[in-house]
C-alpha positions in Angstrom: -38.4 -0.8 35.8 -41.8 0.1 37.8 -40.5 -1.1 40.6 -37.0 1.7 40.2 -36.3 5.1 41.4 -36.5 7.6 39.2 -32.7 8.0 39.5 -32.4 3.9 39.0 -34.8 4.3 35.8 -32.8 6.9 34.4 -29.2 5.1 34.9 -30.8 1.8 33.3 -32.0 4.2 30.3 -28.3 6.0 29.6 -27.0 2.4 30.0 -29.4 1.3 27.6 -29.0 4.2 24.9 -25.1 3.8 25.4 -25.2 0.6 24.2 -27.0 0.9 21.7 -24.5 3.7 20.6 -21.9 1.6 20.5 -23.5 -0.9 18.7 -24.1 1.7 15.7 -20.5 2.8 16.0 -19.2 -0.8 15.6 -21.9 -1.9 13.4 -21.4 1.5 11.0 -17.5 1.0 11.3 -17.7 -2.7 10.2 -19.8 -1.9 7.4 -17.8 0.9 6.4 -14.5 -1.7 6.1 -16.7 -3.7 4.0 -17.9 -1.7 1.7 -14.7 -0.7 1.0 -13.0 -4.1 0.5 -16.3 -4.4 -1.9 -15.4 -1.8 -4.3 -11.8 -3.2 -4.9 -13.8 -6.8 -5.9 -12.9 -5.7 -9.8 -9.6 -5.0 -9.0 -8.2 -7.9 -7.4 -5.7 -10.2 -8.7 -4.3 -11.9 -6.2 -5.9 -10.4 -3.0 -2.6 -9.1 -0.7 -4.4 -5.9 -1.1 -7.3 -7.0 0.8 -5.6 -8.8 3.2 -3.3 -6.0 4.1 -6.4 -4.4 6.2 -5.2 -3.6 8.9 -6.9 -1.4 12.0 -5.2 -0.1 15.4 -7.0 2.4 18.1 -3.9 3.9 18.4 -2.2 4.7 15.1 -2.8 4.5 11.0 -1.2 1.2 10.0 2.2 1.6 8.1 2.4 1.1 4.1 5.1 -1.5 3.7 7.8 -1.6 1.5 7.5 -2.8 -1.6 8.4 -6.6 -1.4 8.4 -6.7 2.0 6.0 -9.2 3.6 2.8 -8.2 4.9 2.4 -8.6 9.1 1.1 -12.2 10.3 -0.3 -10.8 13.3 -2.4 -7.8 14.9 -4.3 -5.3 13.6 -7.2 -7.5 13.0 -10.0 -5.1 12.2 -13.2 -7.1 13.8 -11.2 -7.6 17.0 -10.3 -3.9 16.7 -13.9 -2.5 16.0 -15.2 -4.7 18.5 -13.2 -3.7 21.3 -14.0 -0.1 20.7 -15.8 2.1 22.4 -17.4 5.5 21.9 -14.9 8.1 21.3 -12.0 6.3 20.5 -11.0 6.5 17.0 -10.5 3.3 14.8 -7.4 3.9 12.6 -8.5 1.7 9.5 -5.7 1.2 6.5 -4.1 -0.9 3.7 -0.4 -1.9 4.5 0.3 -3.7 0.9 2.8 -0.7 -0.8 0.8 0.1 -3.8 -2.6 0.7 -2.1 -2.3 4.5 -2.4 -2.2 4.0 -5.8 -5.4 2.6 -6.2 -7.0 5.3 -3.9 -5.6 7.9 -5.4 -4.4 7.1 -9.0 -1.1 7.8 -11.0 0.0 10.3 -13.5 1.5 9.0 -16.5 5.2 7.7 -15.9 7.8 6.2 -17.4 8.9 2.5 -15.8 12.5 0.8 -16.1 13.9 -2.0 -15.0 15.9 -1.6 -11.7 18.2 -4.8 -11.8 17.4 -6.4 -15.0 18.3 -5.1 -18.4 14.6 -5.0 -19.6 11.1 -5.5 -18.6 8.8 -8.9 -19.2 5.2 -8.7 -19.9 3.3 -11.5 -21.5 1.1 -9.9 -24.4 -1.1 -11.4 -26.6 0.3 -14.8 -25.6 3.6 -14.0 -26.0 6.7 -12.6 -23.8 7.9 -9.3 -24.7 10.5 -7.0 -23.4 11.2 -3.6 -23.2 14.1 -1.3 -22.1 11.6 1.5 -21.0 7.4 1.4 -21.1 5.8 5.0 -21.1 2.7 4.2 -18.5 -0.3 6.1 -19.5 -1.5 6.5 -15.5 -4.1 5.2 -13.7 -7.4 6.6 -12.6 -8.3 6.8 -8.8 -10.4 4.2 -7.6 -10.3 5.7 -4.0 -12.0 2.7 -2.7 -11.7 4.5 1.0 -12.8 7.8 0.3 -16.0 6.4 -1.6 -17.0 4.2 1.7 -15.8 6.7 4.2 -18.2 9.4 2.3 -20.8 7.1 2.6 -20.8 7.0 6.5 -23.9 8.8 7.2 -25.7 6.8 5.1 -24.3 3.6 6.8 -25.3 5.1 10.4 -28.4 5.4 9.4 -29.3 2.2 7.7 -27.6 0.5 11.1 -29.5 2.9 13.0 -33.1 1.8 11.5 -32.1 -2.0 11.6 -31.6 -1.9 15.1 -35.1 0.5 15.8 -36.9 -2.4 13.2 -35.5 -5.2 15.4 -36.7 -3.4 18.7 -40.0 -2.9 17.3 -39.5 1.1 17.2 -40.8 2.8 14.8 -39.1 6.7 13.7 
């Protein structure tokens, strides 16, 4: 840079320190995804739920219908984050139909069957049925709103890797 204008030194700085920008915002978003996918680790059975991440620079992904398959294609959330750039929001969701369940928990309710003349649960090791079950509801695990809360903590743990790895100190 010795050899630069002063406007030349100046332009390589903001290209620098936009760079490094973006990196935090991709870094921070990543994380962010991630630390949400960890805090539905106890709740996973099969894992659609996790797989149903979907992210979009243009629109919230769409709950599907219950039953209906998730999307084979798009929305994949590293290509997304990673083709980001500053000041473009990153539209982040889960597309599987009960995942605003888990965020945000049910009341108690009653369930019935809809084409069969009873419900099937295996209990204790054995199948039972039931004409009606009186569900107690669910508490919120809001596996979104805890990571999403937990943003300006993230920035700033990406914020000091990157300052450690340049050798900068705060």
């Amino acid at each position: 840079m010795a050899n630069l204008s002063f406007g030349a030194q100046v332009d390589a700085w903001v290209k620098e320190t936009e760079q490094r920008i973006t990196a935090v915002f991709r870094e921070s978003s990543r994380r962010t995804v991630s630390i949400a996918q960890g805090y539905l680790t106890p709740h996973v059975d099969t894992g659609f739920l996790r797989a149903s991440v979907r992210a979009s620079n243009s629109s919230m992904p769409q709950i599907q219908k219950e039953g209906d398959a998730m999307p084979a294609v798009g929305g994949d959330v590293t290509m997304v984050i990673s083709g980001s750039e500053i000041g473009q929001t990153i539209y982040v969701g889960y597309t599987a139909y009960y995942a605003p369940f888990l965020e945000y928990g049910t009341a108690p309710h009653i369930i019935e069957p809809k084409e069969k003349a009873a419900l099937h649960f295996d209990w204790k090791g054995e199948g039972v049925f039931f004409t009606r079950v009186k569900h107690p509801g669910t508490r919120p695990v809001a596996f979104v709103g805890r990571a999403a809360a937990q943003w300006n903590v993230t920035v700033n743990q990406v914020v000091q890797e990157l300052r450690n790895r340049a050798g900068v100190r705060a």
